[in-house]
C-alpha atoms as one frame of an Amber mdcrd trajectory, in Angstrom:
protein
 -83.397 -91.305  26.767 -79.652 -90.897  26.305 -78.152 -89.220  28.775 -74.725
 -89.491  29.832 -74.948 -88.233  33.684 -77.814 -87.557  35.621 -77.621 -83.711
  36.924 -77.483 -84.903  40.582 -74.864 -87.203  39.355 -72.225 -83.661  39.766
 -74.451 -82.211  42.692 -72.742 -80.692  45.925 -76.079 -81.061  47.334 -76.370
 -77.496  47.991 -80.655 -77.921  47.829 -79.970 -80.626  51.327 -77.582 -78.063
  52.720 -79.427 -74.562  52.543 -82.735 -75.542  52.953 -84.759 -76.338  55.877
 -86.941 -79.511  54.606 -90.011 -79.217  55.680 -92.340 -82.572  55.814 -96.398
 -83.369  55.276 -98.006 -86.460  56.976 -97.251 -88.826  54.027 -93.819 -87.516
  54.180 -93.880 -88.469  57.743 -95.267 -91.776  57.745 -93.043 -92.961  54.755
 -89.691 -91.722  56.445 -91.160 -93.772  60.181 -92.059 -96.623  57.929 -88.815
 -97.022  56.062 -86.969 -96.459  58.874 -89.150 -97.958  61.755 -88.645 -95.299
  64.205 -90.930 -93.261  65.544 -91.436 -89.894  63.675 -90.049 -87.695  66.718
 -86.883 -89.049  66.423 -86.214 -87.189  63.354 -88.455 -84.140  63.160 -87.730
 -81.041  64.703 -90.413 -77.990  65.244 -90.324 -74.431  63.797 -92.632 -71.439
  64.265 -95.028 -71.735  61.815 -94.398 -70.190  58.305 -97.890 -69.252  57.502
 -99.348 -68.253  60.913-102.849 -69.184  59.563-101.966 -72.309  59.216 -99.811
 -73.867  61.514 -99.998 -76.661  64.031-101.407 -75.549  67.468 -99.878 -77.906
  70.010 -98.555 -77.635  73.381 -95.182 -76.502  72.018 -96.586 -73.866  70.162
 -97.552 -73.004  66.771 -95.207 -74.994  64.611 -94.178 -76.698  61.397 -92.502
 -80.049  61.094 -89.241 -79.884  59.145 -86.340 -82.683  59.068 -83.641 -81.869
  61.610 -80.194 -81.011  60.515 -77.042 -82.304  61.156 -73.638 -80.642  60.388
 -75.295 -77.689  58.200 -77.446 -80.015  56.161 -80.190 -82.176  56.341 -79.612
 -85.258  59.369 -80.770 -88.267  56.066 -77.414 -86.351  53.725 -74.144 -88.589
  54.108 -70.878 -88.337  52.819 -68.706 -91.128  51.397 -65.400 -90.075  50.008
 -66.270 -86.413  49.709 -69.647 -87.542  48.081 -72.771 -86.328  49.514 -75.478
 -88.658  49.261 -79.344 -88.849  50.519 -79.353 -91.937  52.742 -83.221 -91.917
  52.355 -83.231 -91.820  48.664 -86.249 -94.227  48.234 -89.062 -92.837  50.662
 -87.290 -89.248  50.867 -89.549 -86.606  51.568 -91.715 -85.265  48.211 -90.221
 -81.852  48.269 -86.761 -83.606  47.758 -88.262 -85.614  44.894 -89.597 -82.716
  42.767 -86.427 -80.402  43.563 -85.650 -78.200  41.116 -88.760 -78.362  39.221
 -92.241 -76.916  39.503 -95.365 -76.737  36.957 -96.091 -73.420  35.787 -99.251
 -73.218  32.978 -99.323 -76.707  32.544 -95.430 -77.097  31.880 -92.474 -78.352
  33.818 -89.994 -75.945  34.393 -87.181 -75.771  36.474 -86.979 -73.347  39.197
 -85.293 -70.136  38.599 -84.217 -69.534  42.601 -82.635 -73.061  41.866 -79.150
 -74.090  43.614 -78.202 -76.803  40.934 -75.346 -76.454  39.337 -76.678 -77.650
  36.127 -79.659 -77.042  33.762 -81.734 -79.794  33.743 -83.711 -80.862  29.817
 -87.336 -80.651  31.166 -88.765 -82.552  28.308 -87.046 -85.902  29.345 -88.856
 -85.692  32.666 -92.108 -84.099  31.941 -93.878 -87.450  31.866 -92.453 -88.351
  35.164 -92.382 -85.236  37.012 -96.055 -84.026  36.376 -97.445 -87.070  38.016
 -94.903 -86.545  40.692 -96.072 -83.025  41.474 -99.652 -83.938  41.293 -99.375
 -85.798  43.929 -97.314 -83.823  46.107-100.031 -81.140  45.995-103.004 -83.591
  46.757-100.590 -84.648  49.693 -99.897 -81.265  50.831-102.899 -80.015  50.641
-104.286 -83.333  52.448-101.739 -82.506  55.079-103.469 -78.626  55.585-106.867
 -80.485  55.581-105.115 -82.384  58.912-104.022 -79.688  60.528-107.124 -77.782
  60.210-109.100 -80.046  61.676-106.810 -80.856  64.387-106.853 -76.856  65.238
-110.496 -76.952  64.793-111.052 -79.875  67.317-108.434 -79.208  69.987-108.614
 -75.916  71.514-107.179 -77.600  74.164-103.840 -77.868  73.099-101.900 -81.332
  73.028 -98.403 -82.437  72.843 -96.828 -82.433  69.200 -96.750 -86.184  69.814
-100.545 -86.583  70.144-100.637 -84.354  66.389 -98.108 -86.953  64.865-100.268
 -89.919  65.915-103.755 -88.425  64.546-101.649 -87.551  61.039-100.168 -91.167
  61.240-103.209 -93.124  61.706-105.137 -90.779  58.685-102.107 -91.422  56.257
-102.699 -95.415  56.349-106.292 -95.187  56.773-106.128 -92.600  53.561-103.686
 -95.494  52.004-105.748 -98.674  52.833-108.632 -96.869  51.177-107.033 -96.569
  47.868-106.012 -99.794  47.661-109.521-101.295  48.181
């Protein structure tokens, strides 16, 4: 692969400015692990997108989204009018597929995208496809979650009590693969 400059490289990080970054359970567990905090130290709570299929917890019906800090996402930093992602290796999965999506089997870039460059699909097909795989088993894990969590607790519990059942199936989920 001969590229010159990666097309994030040039990036004003518009994608980490204008969009609210919204976070699955394996999301969740790899920012807590990589950082060792707690996950409610850096989620915040929206009403839920899809009202089928949101969280039903004391707060509410929500989805879990990365707070924001100075209009952008809390993890983007800037250095010497760079903007960076300060969570670059365990950043969320959305963030790692952003800008592209497969459509009939191929990797394409999104059209709606906000990068200022066009990015040559074919040098990250490979990559990418497995990438997006995964984020869809991991999403759709996550839905599994909070289905059953809605399911079981009609009595609604604190957002915190949520966060530990998703935490706790995420490494259980993980120890079983590797075995």
């Amino acid at each position: 692969m001969d590229v010159k400059e990666y097309p994030c490289i040039s990036c004003h990080t518009n994608c980490c400015k204008e969009y609210t970054i919204f976070v699955n359970a394996h999301d969740i567990y790899r920012l807590s692990i990589g950082l060792g905090l707690d996950p409610e130290n850096f989620l915040e709570i929206y009403g839920a997108k899809d009202f089928d299929l949101g969280i039903k917890v004391k707060e509410g019906l929500v989805d879990l989204a990365l707070k924001q800090k100075n209009g952008g996402c809390i993890f983007l930093e800037e250095s010497r009018d760079v903007f960076r992602c300060t969570v670059n290796e365990f950043k969320p999965s959305v963030c790692k597929s952003y800008p592209f999506q497969m459509q009939d089997g191929k990797l394409t870039q999104m059209s709606d995208k906000m990068c200022p460059v066009d990015w040559d699909t074919k040098e990250f097909e490979a990559m990418m496809a497995i990438h997006l795989k995964k984020d869809e088993e991991e999403w759709k894990f996550y839905n599994d979650l909070i289905l059953e969590w809605n399911t079981r607790h009609w009595i609604k519990k604190p957002l915190s009590a949520f966060l530990r059942f998703t935490q706790d199936r995420v490494a259980f989920s993980l120890k079983f693969e590797k075995s």
